[in-house]
Backbone bond lengths (Angstrom), bond angles and torsions (degrees), N, CA, C in turn:
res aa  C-N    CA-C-N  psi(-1)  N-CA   C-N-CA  omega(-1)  CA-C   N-CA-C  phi
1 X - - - 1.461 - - 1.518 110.03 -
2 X 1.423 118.37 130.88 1.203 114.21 170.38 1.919 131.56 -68.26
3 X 1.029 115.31 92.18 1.491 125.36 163.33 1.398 120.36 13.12
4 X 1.112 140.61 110.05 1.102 145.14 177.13 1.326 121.40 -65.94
5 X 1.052 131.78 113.35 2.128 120.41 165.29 1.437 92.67 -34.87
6 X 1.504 148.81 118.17 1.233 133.55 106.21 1.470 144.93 -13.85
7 X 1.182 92.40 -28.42 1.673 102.73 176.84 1.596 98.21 -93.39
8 X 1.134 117.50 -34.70 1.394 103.65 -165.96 1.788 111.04 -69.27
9 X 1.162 116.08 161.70 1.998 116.10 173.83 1.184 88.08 -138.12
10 X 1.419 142.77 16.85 1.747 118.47 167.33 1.301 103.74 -64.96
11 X 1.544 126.57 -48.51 1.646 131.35 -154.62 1.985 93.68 -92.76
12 X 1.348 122.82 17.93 1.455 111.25 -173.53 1.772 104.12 -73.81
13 X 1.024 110.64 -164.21 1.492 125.62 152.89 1.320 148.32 -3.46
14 X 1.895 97.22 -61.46 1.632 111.92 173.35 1.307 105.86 -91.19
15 X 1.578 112.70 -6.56 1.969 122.98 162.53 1.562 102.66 -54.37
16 X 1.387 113.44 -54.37 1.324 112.67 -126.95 2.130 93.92 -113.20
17 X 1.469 92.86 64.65 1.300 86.77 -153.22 1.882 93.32 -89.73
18 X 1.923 122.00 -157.66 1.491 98.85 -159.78 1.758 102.59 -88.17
19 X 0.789 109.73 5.31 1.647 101.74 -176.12 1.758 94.45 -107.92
20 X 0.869 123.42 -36.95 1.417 117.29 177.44 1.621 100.95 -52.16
21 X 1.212 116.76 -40.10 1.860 109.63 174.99 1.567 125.87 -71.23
22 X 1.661 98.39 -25.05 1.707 105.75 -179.17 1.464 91.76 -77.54
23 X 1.926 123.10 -32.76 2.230 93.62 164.30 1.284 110.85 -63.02
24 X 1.005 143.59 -47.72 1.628 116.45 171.70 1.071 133.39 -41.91
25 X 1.308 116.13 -49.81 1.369 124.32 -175.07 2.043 110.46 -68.42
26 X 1.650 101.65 -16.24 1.222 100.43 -172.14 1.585 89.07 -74.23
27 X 1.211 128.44 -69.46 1.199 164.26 -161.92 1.672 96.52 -27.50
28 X 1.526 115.76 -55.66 1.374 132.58 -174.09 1.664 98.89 -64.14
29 X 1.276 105.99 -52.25 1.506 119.63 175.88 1.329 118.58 -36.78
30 X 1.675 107.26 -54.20 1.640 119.30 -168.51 1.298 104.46 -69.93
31 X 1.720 130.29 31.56 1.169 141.30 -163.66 1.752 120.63 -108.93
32 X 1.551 78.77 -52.22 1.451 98.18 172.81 1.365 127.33 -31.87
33 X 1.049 113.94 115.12 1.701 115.49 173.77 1.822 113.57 153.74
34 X 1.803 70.37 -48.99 1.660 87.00 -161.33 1.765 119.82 -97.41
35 X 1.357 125.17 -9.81 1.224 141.48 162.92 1.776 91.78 49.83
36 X 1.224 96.63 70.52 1.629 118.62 163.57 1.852 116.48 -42.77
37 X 0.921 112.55 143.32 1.554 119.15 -168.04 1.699 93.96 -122.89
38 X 0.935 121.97 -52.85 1.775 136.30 163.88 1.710 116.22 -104.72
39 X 1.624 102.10 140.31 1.599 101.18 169.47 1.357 93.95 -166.47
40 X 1.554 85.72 140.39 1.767 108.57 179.87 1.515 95.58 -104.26
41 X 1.425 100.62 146.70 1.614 119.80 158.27 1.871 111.51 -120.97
42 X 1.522 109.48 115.99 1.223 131.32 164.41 1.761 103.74 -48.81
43 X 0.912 149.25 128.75 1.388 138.66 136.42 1.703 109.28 91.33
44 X 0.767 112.23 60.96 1.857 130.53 -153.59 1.951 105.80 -63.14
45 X 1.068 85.41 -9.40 2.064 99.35 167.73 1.876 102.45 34.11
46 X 1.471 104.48 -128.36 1.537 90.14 -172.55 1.653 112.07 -80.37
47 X 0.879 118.58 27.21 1.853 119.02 -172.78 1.415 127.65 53.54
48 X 1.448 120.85 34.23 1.342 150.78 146.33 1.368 118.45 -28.53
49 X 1.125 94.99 -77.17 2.263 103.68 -149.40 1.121 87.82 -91.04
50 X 1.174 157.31 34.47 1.352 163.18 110.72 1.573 101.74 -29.08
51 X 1.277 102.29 -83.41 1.869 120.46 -175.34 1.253 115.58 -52.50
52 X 1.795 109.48 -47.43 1.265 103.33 177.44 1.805 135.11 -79.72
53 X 1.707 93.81 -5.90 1.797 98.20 162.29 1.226 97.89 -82.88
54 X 1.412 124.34 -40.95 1.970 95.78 -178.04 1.323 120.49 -53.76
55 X 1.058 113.56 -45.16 1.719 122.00 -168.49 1.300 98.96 -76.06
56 X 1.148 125.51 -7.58 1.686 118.04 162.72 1.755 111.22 -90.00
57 X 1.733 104.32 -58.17 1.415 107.89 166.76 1.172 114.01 -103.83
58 X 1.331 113.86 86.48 1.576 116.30 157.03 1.798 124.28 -24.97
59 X 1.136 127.10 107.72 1.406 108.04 174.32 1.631 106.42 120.38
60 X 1.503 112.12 -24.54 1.639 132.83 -165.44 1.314 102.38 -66.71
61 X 1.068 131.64 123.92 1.554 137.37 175.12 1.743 112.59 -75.27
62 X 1.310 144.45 95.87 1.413 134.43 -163.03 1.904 82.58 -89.56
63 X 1.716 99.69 155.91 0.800 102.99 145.08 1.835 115.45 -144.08
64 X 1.363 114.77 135.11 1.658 118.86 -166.05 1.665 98.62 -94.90
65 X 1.005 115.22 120.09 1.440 149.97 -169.52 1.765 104.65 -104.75
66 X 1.762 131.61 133.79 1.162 90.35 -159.27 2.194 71.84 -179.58
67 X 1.420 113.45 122.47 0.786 82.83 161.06 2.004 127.91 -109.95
68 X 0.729 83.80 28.87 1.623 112.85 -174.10 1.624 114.89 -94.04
69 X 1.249 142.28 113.28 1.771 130.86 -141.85 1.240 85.19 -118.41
70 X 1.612 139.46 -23.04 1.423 122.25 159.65 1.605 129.57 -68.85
71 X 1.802 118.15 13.59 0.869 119.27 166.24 1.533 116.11 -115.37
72 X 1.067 93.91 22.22 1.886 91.22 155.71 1.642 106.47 75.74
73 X 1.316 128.47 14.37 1.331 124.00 -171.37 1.286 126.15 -57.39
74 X 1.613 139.32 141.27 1.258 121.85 155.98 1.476 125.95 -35.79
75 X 1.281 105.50 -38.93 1.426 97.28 -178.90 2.029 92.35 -162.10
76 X 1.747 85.23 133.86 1.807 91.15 -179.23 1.712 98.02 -104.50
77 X 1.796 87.80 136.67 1.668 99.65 -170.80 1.863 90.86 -177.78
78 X 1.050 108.25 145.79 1.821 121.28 178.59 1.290 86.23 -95.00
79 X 1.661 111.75 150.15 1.051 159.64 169.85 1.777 130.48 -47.36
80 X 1.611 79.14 -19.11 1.857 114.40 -177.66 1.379 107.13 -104.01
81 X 1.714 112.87 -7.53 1.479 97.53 171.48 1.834 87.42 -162.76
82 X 1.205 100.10 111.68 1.797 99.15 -177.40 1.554 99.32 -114.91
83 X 1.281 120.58 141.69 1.363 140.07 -175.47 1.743 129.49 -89.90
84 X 1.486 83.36 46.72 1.466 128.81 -154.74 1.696 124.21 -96.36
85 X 1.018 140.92 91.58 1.192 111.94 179.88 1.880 132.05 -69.74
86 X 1.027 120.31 149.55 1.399 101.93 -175.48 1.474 125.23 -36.22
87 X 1.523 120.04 144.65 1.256 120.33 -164.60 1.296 123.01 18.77
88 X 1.432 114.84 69.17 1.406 127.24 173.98 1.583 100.82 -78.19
89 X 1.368 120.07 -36.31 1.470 107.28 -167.51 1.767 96.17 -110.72
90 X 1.564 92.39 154.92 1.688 99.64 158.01 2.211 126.22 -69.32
91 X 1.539 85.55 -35.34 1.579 79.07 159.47 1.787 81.44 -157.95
92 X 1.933 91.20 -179.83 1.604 108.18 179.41 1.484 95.14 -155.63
93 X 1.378 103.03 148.35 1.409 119.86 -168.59 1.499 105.19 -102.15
94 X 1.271 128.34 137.56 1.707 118.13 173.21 1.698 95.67 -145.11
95 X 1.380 111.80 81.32 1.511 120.30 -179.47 1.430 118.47 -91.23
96 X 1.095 117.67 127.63 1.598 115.71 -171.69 1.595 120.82 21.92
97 X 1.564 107.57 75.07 1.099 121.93 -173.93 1.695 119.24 -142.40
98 X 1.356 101.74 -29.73 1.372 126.33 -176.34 1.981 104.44 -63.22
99 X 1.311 103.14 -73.20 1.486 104.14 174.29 1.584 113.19 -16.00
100 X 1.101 110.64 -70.03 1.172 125.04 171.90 1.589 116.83 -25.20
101 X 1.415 121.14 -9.18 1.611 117.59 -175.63 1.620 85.02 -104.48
102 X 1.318 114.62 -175.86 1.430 127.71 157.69 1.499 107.98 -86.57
103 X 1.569 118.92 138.08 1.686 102.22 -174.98 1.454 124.04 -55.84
104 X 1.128 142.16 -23.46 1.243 144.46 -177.66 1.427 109.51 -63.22
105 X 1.526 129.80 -12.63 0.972 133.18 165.19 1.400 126.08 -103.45
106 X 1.496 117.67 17.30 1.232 142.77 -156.63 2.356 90.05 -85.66
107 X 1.034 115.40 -77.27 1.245 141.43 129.97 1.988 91.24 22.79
108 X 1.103 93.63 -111.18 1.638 115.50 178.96 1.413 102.46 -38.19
109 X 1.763 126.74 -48.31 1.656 91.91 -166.84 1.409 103.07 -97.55
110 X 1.303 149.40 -12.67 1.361 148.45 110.99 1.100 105.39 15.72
111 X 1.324 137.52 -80.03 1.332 148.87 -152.29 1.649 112.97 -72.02
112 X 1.762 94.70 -37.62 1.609 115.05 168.86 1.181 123.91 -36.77
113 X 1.351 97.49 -62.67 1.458 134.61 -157.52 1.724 101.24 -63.51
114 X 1.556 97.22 -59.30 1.359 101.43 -177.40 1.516 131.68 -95.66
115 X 1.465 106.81 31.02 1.502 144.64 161.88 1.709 108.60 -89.22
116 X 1.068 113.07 -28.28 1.437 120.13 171.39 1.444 130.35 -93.09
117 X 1.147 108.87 -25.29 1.256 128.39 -162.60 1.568 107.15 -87.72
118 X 1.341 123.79 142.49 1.541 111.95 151.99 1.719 148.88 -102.09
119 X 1.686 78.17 -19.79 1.823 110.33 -166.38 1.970 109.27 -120.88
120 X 1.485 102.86 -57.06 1.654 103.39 179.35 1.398 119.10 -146.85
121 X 1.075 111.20 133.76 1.615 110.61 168.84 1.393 102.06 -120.11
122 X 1.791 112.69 143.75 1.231 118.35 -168.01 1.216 87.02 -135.96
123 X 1.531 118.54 129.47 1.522 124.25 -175.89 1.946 87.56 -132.65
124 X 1.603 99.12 156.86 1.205 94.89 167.72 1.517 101.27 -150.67
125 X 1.368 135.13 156.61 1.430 143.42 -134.92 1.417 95.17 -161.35
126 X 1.714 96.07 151.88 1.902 89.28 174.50 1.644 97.28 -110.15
127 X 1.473 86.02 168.49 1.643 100.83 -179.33 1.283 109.25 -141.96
128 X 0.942 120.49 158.74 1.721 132.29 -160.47 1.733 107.89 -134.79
129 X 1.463 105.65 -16.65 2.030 110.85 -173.70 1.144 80.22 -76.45
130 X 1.827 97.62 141.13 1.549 104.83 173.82 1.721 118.13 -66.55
131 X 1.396 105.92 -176.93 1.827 123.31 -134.63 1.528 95.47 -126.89
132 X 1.070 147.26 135.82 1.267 143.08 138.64 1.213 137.22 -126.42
133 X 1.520 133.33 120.45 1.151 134.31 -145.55 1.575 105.22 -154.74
134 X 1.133 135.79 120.67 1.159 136.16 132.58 1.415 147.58 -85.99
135 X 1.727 126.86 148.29 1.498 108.48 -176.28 2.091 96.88 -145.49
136 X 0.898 123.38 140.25 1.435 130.18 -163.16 1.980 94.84 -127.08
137 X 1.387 109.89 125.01 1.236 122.32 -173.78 1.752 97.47 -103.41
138 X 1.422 97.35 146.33 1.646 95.02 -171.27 1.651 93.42 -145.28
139 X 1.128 136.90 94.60 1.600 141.33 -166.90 1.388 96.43 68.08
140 X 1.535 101.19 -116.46 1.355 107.81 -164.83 1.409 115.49 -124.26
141 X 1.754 99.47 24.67 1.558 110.41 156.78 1.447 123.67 -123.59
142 X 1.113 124.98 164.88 1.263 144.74 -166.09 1.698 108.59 -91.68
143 X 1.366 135.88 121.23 1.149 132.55 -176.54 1.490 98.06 -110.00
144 X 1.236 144.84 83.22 1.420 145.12 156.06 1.566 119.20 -39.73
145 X 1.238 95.22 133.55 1.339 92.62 170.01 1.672 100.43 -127.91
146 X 1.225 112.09 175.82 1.876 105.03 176.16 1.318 116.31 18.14
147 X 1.515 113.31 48.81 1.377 121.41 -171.58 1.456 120.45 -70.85
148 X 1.247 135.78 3.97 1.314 135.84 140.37 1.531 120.43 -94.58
149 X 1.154 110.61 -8.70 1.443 107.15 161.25 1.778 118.68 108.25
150 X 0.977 144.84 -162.07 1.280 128.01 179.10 1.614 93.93 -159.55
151 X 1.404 137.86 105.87 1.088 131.41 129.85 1.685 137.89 -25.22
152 X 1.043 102.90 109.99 1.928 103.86 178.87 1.275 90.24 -101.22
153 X 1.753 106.34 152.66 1.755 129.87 152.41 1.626 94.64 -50.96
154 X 1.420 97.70 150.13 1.300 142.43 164.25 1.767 109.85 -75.62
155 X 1.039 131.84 72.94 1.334 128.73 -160.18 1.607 104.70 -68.41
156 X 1.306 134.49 -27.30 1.438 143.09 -174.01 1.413 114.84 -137.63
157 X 1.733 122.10 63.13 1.419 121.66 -131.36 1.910 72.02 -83.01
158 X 1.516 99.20 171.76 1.513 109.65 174.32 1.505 112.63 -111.78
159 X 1.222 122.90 153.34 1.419 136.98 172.37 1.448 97.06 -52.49
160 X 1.749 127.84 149.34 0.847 128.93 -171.19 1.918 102.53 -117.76
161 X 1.171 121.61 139.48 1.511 115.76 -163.09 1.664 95.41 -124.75
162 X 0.797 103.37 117.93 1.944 115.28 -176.95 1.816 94.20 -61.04
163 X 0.791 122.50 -53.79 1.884 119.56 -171.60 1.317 98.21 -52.63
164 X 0.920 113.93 -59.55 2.149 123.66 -156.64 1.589 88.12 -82.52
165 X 1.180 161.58 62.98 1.265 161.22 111.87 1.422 137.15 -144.27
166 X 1.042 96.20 57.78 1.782 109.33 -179.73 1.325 106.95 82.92
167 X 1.251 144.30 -12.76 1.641 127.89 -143.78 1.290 119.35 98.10
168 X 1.636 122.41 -6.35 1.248 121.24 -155.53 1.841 98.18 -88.43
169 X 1.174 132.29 151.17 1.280 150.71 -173.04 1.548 111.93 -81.68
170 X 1.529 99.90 -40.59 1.388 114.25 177.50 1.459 122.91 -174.99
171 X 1.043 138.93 173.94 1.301 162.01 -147.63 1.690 123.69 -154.54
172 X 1.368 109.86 148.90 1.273 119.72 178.80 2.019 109.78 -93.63
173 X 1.166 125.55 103.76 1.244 159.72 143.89 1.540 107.70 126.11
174 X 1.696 112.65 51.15 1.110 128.59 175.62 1.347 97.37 -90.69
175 X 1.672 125.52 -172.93 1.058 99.41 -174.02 1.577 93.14 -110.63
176 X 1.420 104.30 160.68 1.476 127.04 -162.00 1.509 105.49 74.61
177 X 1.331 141.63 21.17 1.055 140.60 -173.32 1.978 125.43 -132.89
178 X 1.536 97.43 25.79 1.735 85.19 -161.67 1.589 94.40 -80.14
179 X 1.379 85.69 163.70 1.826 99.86 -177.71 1.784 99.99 -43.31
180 X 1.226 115.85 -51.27 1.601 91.58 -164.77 1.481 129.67 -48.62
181 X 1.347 105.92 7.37 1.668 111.32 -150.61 1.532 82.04 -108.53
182 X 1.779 123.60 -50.78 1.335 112.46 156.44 1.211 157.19 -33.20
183 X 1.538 99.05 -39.42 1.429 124.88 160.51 1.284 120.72 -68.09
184 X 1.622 108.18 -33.48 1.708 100.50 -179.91 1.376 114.58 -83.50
185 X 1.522 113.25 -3.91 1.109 127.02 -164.76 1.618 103.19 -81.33
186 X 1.054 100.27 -58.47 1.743 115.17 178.92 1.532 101.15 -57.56
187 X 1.243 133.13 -69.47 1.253 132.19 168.21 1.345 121.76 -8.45
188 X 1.544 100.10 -64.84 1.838 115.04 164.45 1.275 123.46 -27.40
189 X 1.747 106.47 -59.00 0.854 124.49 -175.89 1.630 111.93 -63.16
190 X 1.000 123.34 -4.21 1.552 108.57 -169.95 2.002 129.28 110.55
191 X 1.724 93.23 -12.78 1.427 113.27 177.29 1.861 120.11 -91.83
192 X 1.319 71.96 84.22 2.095 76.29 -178.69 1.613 100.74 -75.57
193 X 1.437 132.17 -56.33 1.215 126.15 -165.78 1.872 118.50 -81.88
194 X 1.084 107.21 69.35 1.311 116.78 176.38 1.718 139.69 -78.07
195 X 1.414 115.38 90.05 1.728 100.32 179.62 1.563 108.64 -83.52
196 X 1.381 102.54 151.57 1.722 108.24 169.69 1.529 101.04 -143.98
197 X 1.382 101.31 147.94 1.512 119.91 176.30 1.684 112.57 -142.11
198 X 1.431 120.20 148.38 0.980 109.09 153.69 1.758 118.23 -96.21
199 X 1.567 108.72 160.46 1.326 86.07 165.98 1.173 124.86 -105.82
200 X 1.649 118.08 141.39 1.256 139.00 -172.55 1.514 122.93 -49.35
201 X 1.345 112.49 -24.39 1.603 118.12 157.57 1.248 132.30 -103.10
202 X 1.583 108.66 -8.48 1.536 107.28 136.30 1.504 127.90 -152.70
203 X 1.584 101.58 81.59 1.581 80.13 -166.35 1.179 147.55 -54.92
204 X 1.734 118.14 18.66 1.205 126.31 -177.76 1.603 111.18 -59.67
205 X 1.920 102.67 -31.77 1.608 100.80 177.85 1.673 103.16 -98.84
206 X 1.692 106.18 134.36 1.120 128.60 -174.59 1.498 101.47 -104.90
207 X 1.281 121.88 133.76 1.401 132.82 175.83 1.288 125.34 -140.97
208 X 2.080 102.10 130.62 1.199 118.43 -170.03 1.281 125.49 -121.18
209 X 1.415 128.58 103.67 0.940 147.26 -159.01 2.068 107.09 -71.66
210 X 0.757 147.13 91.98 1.114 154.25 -179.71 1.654 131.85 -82.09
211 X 1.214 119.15 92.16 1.294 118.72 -160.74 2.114 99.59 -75.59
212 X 1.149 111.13 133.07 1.560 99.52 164.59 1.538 104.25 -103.15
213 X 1.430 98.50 144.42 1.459 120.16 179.10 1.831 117.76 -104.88
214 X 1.399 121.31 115.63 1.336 96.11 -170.02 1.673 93.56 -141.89
């Protein structure tokens, strides 16, 4: 497991609250298929999904990616230039990390990412267009319906203000920002086979499953 800053309290407690763990657990999830031998994590946060891909793939080599040197990374390097050879990993994770660039650089670490990769990249993004989801309980099971949920347009999207949201640059149904512009974006890039979900306990995190084609 990667080492925690001690000094730091961003990644403490009121970080690590219960839906912040169902993105990990999604994250490990968006795995399935491919029984990864290597995996990079973009942005290594409290040093988690490290432990929990081993204990899923026994044998899995993590590597924590990070450009921040008080978080203990395997290796410190931005996202816009990784020290990587092509498809070094079987997949790489880049979870709420991207915002964080200005979009014009959205493009470039996209391209990064999936310069390294061979099998999956799983990126996940926040979104703010409202969410719709239903679930109907029947004894002591769950009857889903639209069980990944349904994204609606943003009919009056809002200006997005870098101070009032974490640092983030931008957002998904901000304005100039609806998912389709994401999608065409990735497309660009070379990603025809694309899954996306929101998640159902918070859809603020949006997740995109990224098939690489080679």
């Amino acid at each position: 497991m990667i080492p925690m800053n001690p000094s730091s309290c961003h990644y403490g407690a009121a970080y690590l609250y219960k839906e912040r763990w169902f993105s990990f657990v999604y994250q490990v999830m968006a795995l399935s298929g491919i029984e990864p031998a290597r995996v990079a994590e973009i942005g290594v946060g409290p040093g988690v999904v490290g432990d929990m891909l081993r204990a899923t793939y026994p044998g899995c080599e993590y590597v924590g990616i990070d450009i921040d040197r008080s978080l203990f990374p395997s290796v410190c390097a931005s996202v816009e230039a990784l020290p990587f050879a092509n498809a070094s990993f079987d997949a790489t994770f880049c979870c709420q990390v991207l915002e964080h660039l200005p979009f014009d650089r959205f493009s470039v670490a996209i391209s990064e990412l999936k310069r390294i990769t061979s099998q999956r990249l799983v990126i996940s993004l926040p979104d703010v267009s409202p969410f719709f989801f239903l679930r109907f309980s029947h004894g002591r099971r769950f009857i889903p319906w639209l069980w990944n949920g349904l994204s609606l347009p943003t009919l009056l999207p809002r200006r997005h203000c870098f101070e009032e949201h974490g640092q983030h640059y931008w957002e998904i149904g901000k304005l100039g920002f609806p998912l389709r512009r994401i999608v065409r974006e990735l497309n660009e890039i070379g990603f025809s086979n694309i899954r996306h979900f929101r998640m159902t306990e918070r859809p603020y995190w949006h997740f995109f499953i990224l098939e690489i084609d080679r």
